[in-house]
VEXBALO-118049 format. One record per residue (C-alpha): y, x negated, z negated; residue in three letters. Coordinates in steps of 0.001 Angstrom, whole numbers, padded with zeros to 6 digits, always signed. Example, Ala and Ser with C-alpha at 12.3 -4.5 7.8 and 13.67 -1.06 7.14 Angstrom:
<rs>
-004500-012300-007800ala
-001060-013670-007140ser
</rs>
This chain:
<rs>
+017860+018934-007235unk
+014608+017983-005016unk
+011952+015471-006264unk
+012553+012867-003490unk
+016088+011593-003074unk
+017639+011272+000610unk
+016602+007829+000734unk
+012949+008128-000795unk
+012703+010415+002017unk
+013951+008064+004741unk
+011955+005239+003198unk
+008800+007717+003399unk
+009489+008531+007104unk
+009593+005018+007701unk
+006367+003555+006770unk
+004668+006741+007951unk
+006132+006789+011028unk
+005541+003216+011592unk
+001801+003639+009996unk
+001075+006443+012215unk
+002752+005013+015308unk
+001429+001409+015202unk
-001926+002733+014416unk
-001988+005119+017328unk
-001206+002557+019969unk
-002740-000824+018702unk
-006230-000049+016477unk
-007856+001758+019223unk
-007891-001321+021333unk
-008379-003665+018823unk
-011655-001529+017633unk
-012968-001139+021131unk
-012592-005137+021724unk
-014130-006144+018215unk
-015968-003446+016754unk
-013890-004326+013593unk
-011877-001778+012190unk
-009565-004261+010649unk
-006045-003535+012343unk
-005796-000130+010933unk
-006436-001260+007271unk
-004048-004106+008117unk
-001194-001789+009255unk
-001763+001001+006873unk
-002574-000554+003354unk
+001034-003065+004187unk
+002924-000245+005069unk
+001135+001637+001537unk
+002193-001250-000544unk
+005700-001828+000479unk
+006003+002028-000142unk
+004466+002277-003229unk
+006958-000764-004674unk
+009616+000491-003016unk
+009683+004567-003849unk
+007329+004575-007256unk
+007187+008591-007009unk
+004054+010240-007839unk
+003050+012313-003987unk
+005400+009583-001595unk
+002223+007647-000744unk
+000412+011217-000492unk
+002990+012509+001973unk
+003237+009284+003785unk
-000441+009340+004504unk
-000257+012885+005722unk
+002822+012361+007568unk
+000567+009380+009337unk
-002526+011475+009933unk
-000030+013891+012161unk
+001542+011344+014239unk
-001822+010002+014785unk
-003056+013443+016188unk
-000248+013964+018419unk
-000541+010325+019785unk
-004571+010557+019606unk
-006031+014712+019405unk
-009866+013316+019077unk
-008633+010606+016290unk
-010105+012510+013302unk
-011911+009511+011547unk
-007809+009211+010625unk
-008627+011743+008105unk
-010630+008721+005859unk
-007118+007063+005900unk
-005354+010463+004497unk
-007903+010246+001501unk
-007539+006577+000812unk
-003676+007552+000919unk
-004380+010027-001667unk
-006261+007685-004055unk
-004185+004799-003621unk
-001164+007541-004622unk
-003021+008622-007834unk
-003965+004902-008810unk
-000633+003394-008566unk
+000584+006278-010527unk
-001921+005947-012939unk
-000857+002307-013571unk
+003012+003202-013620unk
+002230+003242-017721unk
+001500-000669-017545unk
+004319-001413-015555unk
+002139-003286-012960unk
+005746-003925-011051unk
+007375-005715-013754unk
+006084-009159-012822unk
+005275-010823-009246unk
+002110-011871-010373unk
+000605-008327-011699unk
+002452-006573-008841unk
+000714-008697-006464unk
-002675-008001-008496unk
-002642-004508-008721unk
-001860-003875-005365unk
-004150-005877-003384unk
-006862-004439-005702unk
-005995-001035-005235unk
-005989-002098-001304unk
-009067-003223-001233unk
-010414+000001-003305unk
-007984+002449-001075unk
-009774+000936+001921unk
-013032+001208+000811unk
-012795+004956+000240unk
-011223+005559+003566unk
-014310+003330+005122unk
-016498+005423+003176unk
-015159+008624+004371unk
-015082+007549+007695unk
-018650+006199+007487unk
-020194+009334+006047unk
-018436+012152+007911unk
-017199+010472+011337unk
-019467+007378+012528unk
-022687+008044+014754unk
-025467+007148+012887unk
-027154+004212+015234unk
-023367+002847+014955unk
-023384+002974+011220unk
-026845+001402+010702unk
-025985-001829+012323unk
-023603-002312+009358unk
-025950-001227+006575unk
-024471+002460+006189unk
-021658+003828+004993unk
-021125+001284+002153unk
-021304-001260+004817unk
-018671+000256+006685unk
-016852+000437+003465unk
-016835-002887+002755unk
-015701-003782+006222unk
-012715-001721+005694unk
-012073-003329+002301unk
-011324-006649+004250unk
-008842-005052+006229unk
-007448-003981+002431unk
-007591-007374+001566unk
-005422-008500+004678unk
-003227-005539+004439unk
-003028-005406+000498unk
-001582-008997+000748unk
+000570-008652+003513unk
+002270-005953+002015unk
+002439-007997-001386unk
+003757-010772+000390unk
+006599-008661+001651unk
+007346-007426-002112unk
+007559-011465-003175unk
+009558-012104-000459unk
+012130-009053-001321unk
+011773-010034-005024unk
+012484-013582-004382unk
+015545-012930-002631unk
+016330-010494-005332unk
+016098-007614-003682unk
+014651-005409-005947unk
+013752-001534-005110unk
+016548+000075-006822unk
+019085-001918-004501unk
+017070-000420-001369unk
+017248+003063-002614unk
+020570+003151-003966unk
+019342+004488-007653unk
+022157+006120-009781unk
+022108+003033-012404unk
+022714+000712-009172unk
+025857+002823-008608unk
+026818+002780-011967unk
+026180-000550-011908unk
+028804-000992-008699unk
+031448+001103-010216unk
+032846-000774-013361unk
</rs>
């Protein structure tokens, strides 16, 4: 029996594919217009969220990231500051399955709580990465360093993070709840008396 289910797995290629492929066409422009690397927190950290309400795996948000980082070589070969986004893909993974013990999905409120702040902290690390390893330095100094360009990504968390709450609300609200989109075995159980 694999770890991810059919549908885990179509759910994963889905927000990474639409991560990666979103991010690839429309960031790039937005960044060279603004200077604001806001779009690609906005797109990625929504797409994160959804995911991480919607598969609650330890390594789905891991693989989604990396699946993302590869669609956003093909589409972009120089795009390597993408690899920030891979890490912050990586921690958000290992915090939302470090909170899995509190059940921070059990009410709207704490769901929309946890994951905005681990958003805003996700994108904060990928700024951070991207600051120190892939940002020219004169670049970087006009926004007070790396932390600077940290905290300019953790906006784009903030927009993201609540977008992608927002959708979870919206599902929840219309009581759709994750194990109706994935089709869990007590769902079919469920169906079949």
């Amino acid at each position: 029996m694999s770890y991810f289910s059919s549908r885990e797995l179509a759910a994963i290629a889905l927000c990474a594919s639409l991560w990666g492929v979103l991010n690839s066409i429309f960031s790039p422009t937005f960044f060279r217009l603004t200077g604001m690397p806001f779009l690609c927190d906005l797109i990625g950290f929504s797409a994160l969220t959804l995911a991480a309400w919607w598969i609650r795996k330890l390594g789905a948000i891991t693989v989604i990231g990396l699946i993302a980082t590869a669609i956003n070589f093909i589409i972009i070969p120089g795009g390597f500051q993408f690899i920030g986004f891979m890490g912050a893909s990586i921690f958000f993974d290992l915090t939302t399955t470090g909170l899995r013990h509190m059940n921070p999905f059990r009410k709207v409120e704490y769901t929309f709580a946890s994951l905005l702040l681990i958003s805003i902290a996700s994108a904060a690390v990928a700024g951070y990465i991207i600051g120190v390893f892939f940002m020219a330095g004169s670049a970087l100094a006009k926004w007070g360093g790396a932390l600077g360009w940290a905290g300019l990504h953790s906006i784009g968390g903030i927009i993201g993070g609540s977008i992608g709450a927002f959708l979870i609300s919206a599902l929840n609200s219309r009581k759709i709840l994750n194990h109706e989109l994935l089709g869990t075995e007590k769902q079919r159980q469920r169906g079949s008396r």
